[in-house]
N, CA, C and O atoms as a GROMACS GRO file, in nm:
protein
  420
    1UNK      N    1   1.214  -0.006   0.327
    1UNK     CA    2   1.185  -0.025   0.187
    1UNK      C    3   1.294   0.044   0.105
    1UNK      O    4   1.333   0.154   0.144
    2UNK      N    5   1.346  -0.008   0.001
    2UNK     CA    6   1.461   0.015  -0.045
    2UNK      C    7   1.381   0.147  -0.154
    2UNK      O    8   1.296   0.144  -0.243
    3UNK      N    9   1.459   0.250  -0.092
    3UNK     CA   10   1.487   0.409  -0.206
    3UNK      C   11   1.361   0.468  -0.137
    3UNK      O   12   1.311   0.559  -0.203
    4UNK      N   13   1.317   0.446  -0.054
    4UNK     CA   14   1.193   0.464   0.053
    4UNK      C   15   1.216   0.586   0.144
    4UNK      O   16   1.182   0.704   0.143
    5UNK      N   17   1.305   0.488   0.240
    5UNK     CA   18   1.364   0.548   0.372
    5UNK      C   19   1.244   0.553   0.455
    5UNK      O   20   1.256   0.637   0.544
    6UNK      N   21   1.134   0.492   0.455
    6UNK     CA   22   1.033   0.481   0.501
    6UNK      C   23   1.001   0.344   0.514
    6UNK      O   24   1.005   0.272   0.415
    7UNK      N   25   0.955   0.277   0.683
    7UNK     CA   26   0.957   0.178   0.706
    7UNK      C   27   0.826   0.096   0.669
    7UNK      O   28   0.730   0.169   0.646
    8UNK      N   29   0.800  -0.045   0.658
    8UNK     CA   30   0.717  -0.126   0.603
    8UNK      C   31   0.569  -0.099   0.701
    8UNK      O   32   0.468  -0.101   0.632
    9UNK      N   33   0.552  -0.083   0.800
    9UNK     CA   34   0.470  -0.049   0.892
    9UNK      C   35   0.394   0.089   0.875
    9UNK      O   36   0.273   0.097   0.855
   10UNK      N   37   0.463   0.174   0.883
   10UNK     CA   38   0.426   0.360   0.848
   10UNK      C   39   0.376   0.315   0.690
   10UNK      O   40   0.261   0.350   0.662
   11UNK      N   41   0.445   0.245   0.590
   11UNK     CA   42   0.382   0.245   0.440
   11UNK      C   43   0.250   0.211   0.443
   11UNK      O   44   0.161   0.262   0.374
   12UNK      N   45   0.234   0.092   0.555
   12UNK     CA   46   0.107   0.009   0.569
   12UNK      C   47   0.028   0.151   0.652
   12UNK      O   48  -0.064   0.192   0.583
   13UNK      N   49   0.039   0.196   0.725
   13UNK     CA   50  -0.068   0.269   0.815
   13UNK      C   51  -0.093   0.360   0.697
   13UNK      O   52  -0.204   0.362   0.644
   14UNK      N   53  -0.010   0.424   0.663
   14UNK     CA   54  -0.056   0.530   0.530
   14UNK      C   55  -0.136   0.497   0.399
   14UNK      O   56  -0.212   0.574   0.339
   15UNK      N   57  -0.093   0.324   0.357
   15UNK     CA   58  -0.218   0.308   0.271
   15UNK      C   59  -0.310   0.287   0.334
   15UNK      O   60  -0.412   0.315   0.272
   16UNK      N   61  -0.330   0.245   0.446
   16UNK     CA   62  -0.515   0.225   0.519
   16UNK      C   63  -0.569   0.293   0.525
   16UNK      O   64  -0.691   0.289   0.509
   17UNK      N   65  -0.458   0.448   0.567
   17UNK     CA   66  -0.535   0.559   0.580
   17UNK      C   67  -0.578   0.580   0.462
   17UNK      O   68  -0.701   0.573   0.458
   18UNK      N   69  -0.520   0.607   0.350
   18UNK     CA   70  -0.608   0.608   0.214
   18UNK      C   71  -0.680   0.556   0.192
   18UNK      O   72  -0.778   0.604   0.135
   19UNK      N   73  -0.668   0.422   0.227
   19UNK     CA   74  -0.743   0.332   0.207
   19UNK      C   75  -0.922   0.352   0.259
   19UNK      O   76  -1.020   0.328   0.189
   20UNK      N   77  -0.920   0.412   0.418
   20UNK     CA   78  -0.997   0.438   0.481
   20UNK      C   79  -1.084   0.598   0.430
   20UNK      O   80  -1.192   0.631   0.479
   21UNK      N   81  -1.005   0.685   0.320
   21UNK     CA   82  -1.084   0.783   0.293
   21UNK      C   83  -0.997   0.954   0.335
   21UNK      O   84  -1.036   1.069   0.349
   22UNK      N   85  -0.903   0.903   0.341
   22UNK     CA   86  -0.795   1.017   0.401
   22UNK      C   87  -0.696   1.062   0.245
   22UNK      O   88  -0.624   0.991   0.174
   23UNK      N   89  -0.723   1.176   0.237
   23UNK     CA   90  -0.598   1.220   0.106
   23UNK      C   91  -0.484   1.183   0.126
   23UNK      O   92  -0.457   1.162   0.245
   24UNK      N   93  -0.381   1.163   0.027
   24UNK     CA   94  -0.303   1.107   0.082
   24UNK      C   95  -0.199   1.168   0.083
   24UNK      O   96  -0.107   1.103   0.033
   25UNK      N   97  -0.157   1.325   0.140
   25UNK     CA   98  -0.089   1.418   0.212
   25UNK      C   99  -0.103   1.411   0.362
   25UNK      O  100  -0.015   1.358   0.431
   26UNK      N  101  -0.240   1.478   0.425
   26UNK     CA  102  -0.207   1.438   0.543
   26UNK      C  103  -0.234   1.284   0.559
   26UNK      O  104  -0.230   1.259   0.680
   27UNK      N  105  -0.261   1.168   0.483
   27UNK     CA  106  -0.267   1.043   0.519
   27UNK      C  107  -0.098   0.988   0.591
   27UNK      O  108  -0.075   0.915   0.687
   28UNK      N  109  -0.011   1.052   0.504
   28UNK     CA  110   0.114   1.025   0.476
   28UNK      C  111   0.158   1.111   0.627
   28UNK      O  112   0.218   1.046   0.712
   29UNK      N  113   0.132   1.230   0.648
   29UNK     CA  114   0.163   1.314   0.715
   29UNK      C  115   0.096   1.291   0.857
   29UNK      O  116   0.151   1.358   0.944
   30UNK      N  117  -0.018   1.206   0.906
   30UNK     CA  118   0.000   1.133   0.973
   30UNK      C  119   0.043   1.021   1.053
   30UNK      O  120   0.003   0.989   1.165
   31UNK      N  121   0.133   0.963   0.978
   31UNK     CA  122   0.232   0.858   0.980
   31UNK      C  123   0.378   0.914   0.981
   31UNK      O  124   0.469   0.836   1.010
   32UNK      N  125   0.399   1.010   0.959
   32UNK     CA  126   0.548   1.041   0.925
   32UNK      C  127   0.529   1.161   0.916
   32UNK      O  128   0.496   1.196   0.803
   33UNK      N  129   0.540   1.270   1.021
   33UNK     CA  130   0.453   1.428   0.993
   33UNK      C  131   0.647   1.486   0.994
   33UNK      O  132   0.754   1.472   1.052
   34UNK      N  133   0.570   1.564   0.870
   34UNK     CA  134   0.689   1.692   0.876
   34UNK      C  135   0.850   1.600   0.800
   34UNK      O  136   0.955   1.660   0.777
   35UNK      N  137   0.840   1.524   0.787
   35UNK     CA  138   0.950   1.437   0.681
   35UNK      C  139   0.976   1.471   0.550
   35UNK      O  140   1.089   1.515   0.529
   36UNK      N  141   0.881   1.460   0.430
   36UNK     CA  142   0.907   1.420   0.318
   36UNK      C  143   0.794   1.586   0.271
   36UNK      O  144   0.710   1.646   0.338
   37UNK      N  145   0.850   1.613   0.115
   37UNK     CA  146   0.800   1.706   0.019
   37UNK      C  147   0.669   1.660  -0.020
   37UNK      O  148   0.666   1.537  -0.029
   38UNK      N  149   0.564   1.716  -0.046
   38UNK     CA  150   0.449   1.676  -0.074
   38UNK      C  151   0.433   1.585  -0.202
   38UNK      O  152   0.372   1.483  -0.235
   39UNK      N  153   0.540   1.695  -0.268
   39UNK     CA  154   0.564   1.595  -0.421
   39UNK      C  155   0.613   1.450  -0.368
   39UNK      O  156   0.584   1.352  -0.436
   40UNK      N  157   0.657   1.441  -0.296
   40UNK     CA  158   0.740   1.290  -0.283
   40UNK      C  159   0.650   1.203  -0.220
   40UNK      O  160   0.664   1.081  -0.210
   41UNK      N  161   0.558   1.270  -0.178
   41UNK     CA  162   0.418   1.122  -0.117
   41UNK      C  163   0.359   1.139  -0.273
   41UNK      O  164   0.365   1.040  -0.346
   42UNK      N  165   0.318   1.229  -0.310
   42UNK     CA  166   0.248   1.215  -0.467
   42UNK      C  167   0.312   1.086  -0.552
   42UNK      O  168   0.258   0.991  -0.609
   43UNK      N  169   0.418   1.118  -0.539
   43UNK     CA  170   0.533   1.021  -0.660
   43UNK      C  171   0.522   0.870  -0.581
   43UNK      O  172   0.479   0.768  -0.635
   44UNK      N  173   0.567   0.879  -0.452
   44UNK     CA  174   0.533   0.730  -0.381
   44UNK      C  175   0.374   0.630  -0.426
   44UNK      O  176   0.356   0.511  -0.455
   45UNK      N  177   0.279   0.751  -0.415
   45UNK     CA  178   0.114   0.688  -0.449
   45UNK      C  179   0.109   0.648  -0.638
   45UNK      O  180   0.058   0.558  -0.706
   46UNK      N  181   0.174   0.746  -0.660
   46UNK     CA  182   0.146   0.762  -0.842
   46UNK      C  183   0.238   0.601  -0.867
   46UNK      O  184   0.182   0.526  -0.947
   47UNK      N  185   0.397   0.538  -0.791
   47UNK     CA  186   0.456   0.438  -0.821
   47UNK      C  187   0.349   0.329  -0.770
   47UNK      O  188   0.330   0.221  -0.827
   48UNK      N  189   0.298   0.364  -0.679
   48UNK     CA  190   0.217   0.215  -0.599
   48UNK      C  191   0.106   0.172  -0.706
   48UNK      O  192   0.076   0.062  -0.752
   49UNK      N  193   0.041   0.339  -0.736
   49UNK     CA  194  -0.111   0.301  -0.760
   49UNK      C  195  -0.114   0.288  -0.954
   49UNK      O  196  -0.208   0.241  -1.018
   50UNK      N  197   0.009   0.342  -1.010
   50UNK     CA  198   0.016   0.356  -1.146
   50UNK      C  199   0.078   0.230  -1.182
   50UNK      O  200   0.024   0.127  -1.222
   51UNK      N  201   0.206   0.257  -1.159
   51UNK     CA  202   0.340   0.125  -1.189
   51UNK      C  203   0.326   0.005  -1.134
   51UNK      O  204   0.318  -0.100  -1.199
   52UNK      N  205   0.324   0.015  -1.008
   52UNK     CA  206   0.338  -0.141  -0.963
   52UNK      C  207   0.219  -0.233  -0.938
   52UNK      O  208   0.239  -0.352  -0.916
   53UNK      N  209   0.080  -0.173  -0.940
   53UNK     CA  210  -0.059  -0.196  -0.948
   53UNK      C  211  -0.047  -0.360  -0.962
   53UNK      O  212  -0.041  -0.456  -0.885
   54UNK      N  213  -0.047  -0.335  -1.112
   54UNK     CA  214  -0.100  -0.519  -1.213
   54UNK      C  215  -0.028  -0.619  -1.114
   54UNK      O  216  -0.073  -0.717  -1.055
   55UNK      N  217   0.152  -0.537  -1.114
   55UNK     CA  218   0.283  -0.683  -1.047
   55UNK      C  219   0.168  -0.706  -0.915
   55UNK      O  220   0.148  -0.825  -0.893
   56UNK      N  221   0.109  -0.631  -0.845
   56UNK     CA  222   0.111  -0.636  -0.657
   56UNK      C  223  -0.002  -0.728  -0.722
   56UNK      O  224   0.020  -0.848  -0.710
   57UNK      N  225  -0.111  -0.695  -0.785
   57UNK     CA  226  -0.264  -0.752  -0.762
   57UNK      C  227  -0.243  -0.934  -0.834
   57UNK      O  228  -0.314  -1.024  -0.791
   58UNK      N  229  -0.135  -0.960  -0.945
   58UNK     CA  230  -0.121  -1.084  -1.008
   58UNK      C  231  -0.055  -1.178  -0.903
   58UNK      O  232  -0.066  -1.300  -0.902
   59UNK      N  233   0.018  -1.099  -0.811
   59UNK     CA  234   0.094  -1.180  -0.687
   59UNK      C  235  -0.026  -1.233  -0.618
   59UNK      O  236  -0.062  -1.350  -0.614
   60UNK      N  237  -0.089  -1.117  -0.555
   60UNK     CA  238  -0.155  -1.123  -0.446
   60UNK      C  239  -0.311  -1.234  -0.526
   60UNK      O  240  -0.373  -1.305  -0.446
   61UNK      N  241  -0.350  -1.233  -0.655
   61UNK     CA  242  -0.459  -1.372  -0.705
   61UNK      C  243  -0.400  -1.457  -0.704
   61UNK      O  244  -0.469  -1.545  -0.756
   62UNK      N  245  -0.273  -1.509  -0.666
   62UNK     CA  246  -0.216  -1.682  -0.642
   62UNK      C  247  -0.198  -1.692  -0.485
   62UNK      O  248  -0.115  -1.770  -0.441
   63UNK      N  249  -0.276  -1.613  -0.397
   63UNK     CA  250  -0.299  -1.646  -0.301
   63UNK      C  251  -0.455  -1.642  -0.238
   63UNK      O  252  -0.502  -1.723  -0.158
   64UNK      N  253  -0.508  -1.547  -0.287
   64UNK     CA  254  -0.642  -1.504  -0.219
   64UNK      C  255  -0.723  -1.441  -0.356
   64UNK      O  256  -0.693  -1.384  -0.461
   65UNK      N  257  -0.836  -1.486  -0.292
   65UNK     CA  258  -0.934  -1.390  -0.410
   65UNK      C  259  -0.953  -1.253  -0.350
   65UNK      O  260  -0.943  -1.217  -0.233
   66UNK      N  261  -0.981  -1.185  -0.456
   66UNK     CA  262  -0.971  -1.029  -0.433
   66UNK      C  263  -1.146  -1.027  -0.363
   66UNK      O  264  -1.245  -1.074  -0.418
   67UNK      N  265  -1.139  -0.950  -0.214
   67UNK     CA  266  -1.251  -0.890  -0.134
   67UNK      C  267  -1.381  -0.804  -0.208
   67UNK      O  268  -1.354  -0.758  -0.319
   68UNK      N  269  -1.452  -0.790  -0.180
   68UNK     CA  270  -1.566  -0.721  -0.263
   68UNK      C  271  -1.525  -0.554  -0.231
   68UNK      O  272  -1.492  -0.528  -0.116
   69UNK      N  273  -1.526  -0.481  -0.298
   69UNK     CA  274  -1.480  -0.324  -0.239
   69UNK      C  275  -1.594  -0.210  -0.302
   69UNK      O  276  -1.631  -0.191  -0.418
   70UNK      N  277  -1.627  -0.153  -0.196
   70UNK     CA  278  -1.725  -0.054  -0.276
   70UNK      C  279  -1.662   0.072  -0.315
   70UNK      O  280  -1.711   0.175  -0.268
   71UNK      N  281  -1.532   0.086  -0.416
   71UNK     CA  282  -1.448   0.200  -0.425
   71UNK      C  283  -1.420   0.185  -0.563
   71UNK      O  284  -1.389   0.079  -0.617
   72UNK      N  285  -1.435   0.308  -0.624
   72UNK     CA  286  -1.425   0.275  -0.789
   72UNK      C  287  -1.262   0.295  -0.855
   72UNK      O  288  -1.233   0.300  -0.974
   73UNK      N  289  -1.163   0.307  -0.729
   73UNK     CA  290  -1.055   0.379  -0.754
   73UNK      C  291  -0.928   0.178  -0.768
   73UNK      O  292  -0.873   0.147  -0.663
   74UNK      N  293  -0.916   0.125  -0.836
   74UNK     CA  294  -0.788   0.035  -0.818
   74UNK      C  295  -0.734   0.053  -0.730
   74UNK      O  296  -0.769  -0.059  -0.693
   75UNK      N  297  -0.669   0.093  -0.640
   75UNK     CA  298  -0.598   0.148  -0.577
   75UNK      C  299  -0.568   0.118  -0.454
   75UNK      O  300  -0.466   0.091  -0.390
   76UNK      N  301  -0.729   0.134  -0.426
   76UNK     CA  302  -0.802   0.090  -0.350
   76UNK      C  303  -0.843  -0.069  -0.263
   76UNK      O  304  -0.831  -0.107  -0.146
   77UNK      N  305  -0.895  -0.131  -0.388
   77UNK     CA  306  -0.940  -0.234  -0.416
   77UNK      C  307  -0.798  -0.338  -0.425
   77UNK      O  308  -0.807  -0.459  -0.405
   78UNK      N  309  -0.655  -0.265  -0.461
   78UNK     CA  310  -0.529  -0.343  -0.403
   78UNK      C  311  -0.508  -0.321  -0.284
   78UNK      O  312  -0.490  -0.431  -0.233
   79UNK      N  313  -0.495  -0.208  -0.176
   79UNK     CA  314  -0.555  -0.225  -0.026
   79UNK      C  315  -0.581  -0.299  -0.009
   79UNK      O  316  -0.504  -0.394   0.009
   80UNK      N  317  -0.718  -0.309  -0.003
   80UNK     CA  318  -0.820  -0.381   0.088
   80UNK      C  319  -0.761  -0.547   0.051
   80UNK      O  320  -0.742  -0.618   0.149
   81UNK      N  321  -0.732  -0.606  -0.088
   81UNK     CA  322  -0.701  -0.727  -0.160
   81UNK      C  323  -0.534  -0.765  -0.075
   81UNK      O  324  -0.520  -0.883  -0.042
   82UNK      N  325  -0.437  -0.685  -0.050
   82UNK     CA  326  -0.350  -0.700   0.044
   82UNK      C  327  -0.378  -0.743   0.192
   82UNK      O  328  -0.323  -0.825   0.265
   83UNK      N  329  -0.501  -0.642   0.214
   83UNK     CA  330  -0.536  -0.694   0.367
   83UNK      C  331  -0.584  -0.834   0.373
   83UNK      O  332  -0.541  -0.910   0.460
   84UNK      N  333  -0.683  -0.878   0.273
   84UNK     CA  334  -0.733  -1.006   0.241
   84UNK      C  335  -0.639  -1.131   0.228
   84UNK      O  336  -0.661  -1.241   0.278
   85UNK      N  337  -0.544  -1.098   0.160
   85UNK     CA  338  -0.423  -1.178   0.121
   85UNK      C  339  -0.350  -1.229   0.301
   85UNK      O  340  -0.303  -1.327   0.358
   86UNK      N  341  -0.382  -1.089   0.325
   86UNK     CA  342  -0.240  -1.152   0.463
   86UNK      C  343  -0.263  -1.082   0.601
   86UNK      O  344  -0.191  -1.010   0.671
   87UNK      N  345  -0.434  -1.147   0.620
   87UNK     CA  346  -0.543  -1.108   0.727
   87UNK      C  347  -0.481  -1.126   0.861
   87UNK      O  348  -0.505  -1.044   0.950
   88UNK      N  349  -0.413  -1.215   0.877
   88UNK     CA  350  -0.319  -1.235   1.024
   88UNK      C  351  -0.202  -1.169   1.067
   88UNK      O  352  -0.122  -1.216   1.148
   89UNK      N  353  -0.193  -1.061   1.013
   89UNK     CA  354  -0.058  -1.033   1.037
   89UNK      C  355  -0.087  -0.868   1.016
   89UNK      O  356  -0.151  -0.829   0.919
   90UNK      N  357  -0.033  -0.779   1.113
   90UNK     CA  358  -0.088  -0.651   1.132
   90UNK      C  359  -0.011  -0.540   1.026
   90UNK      O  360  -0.030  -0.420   1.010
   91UNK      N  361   0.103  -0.656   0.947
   91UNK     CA  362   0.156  -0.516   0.876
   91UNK      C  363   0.154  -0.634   0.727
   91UNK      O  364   0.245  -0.716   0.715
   92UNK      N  365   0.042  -0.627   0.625
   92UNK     CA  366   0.019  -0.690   0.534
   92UNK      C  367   0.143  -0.638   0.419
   92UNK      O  368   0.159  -0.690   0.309
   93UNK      N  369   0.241  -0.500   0.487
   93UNK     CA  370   0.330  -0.484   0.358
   93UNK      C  371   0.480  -0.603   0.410
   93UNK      O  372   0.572  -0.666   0.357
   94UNK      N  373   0.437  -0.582   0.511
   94UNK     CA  374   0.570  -0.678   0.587
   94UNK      C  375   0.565  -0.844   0.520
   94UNK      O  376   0.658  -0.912   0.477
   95UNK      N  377   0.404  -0.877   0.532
   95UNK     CA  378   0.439  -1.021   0.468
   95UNK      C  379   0.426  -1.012   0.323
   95UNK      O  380   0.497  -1.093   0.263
   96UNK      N  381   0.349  -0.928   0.246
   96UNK     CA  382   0.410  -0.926   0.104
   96UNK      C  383   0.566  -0.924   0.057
   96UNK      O  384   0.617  -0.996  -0.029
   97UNK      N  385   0.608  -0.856   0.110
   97UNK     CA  386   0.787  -0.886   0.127
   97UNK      C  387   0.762  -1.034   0.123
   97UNK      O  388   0.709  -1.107   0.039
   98UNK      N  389   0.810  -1.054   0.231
   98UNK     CA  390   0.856  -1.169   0.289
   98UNK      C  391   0.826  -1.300   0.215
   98UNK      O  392   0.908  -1.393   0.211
   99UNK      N  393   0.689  -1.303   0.150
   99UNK     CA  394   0.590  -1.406   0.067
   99UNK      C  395   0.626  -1.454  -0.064
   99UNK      O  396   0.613  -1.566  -0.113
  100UNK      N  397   0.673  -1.350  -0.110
  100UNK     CA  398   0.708  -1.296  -0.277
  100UNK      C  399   0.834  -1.260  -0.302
  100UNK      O  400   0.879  -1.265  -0.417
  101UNK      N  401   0.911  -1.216  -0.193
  101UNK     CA  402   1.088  -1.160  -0.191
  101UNK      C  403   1.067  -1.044  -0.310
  101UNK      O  404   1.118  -1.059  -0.421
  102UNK      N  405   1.010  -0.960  -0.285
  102UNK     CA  406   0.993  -0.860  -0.417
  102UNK      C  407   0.908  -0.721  -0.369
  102UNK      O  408   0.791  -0.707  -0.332
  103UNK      N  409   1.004  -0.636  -0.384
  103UNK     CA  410   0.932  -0.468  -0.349
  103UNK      C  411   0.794  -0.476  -0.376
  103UNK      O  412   0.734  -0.537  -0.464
  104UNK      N  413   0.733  -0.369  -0.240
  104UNK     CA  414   0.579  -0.327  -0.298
  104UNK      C  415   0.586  -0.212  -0.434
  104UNK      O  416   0.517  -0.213  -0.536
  105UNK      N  417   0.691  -0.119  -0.397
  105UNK     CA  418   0.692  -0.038  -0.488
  105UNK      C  419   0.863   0.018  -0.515
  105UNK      O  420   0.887   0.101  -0.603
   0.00000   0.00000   0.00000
């Protein structure tokens, strides 16, 4: 992922883990332990879940309807709506690329 340095696969395991209920320090730090400043997973989640939110979720409704989610957080609910979007394929950040030609974050 470009300005990342972090690959499309580890991005994906780390939002599930959030996704799944894991903070997202050691979420991150399970995927990639001992790498990156704490601030710099903060700033990665704050670009995904602040900035690029609306672009990911307006892509991802011209393909799939968004999943029912019992989580009051957006954030979230773009997770799970990614997994929905691109159910066959084990790294849903890999085919958002690929689908759209356009950064997750």
């Amino acid at each position: 992922m470009k300005y990342l340095r972090v690959g499309t696969a580890s991005l994906w395991k780390f939002l599930g883990a959030v996704a799944d209920g894991m903070s997202k320090v050691p979420a991150f730090r399970s995927v990639v332990p001992d790498s990156f400043h704490d601030r710099s997973i903060h700033r990665w989640w704050r670009r995904f879940a602040l900035e690029r939110q609306s672009a990911i979720r307006s892509l991802l409704i011209s393909i799939a309807a968004p999943p029912p989610v019992h989580s009051h957080d957006p954030a979230i609910a773009t997770i799970k709506h990614m997994q929905a979007a691109f159910p066959d394929t084990p790294c849903p950040v890999d085919a958002f690329h690929c689908r759209f030609q356009t950064s997750l974050l």
